[in-house]
C-alpha positions in Angstrom: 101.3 145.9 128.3 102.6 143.2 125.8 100.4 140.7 124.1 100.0 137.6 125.5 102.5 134.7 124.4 100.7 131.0 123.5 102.9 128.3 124.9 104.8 126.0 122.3 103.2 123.2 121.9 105.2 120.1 120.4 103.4 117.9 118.1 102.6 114.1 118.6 104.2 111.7 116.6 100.9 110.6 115.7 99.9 113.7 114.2 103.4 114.4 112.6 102.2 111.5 110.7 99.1 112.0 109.9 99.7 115.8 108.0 102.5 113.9 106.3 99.9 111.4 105.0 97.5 114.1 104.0 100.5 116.5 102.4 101.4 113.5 100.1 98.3 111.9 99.5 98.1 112.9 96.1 101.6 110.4 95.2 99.8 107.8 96.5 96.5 108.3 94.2 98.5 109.0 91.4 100.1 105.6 91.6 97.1 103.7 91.9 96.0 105.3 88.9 99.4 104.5 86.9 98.8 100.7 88.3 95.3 100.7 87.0 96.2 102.1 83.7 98.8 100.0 83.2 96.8 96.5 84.5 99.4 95.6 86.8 97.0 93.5 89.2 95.8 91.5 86.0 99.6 90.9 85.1 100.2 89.8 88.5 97.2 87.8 88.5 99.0 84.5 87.1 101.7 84.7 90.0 104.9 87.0 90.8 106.9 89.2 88.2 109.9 91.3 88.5 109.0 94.8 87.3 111.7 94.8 84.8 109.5 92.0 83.1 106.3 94.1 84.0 107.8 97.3 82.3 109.2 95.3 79.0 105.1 94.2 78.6 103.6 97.7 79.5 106.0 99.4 77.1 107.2 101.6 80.0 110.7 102.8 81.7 111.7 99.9 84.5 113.3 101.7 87.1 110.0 103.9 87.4 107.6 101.2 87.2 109.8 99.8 89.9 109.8 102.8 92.3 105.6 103.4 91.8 105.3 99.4 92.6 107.6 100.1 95.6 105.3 102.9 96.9 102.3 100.4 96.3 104.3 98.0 98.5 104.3 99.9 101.0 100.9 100.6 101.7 100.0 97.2 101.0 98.4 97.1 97.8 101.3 95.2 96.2 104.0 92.8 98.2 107.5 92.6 97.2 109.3 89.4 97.8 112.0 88.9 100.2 113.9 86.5 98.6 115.6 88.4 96.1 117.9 91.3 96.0 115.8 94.4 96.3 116.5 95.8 92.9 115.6 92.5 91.2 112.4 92.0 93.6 109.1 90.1 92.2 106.0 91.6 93.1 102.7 89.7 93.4 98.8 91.2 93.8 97.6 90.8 97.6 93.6 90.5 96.8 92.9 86.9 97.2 89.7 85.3 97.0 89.1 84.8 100.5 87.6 81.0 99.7 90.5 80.0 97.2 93.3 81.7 99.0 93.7 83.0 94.9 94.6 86.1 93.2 91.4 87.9 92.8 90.8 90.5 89.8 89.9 94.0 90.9 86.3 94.7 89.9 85.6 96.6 86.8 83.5 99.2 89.2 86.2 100.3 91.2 88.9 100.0 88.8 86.5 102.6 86.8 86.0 104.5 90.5 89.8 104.5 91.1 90.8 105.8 87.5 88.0 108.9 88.1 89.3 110.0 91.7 93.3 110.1 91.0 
């Protein structure tokens, strides 16, 4: 008698997602480390920058500073603008100070917490 044979089962889009999030979480924590390294949230503090002008400051190649700040964009930690052609975007910091509606700094603590984990 021949085994048994399990049904095919088709995934959810909800968990397609969700081992693609866990097979590249690693790109993602490697880019908040390159962002904390390189104090792009205190260069952004004083108000939107294009990354060409970011890299020029941080000593660092522009079209890859560009893509990691496009990664960080799209998980929120950084917001591109949408008035300017996409390779010659500004970025600005999201973390206001919820009472000033200002840039706030990242704390030293986690920056130190983020550097250790990625």
């Amino acid at each position: 008698m021949p085994a048994p044979v399990a049904p095919v089962v088709q995934p959810t889009p909800e968990a397609v997602q969700h081992v693609f999030q866990l097979m590249t979480g690693h790109i993602v924590a490697s880019a908040v480390n390159i962002a904390a390294r390189l104090g792009l949230s205190d260069r952004l503090a004083g108000g939107p920058r294009s990354a060409d002008a970011l890299a020029q400051e941080c000593g660092v190649n522009a079209d890859a500073l560009y893509r990691v700040m496009r990664a960080l964009a799209s998980i929120g930690i950084f917001a591109e603008g949408s008035d300017s052609a996409a390779a010659e975007g500004e970025f600005v910091h999201v973390v206001v100070d919820r009472a000033t509606r200002r840039p706030a700094d990242i704390p030293v603590a986690w920056r130190e917490k983020l550097a250790r984990i990625s």
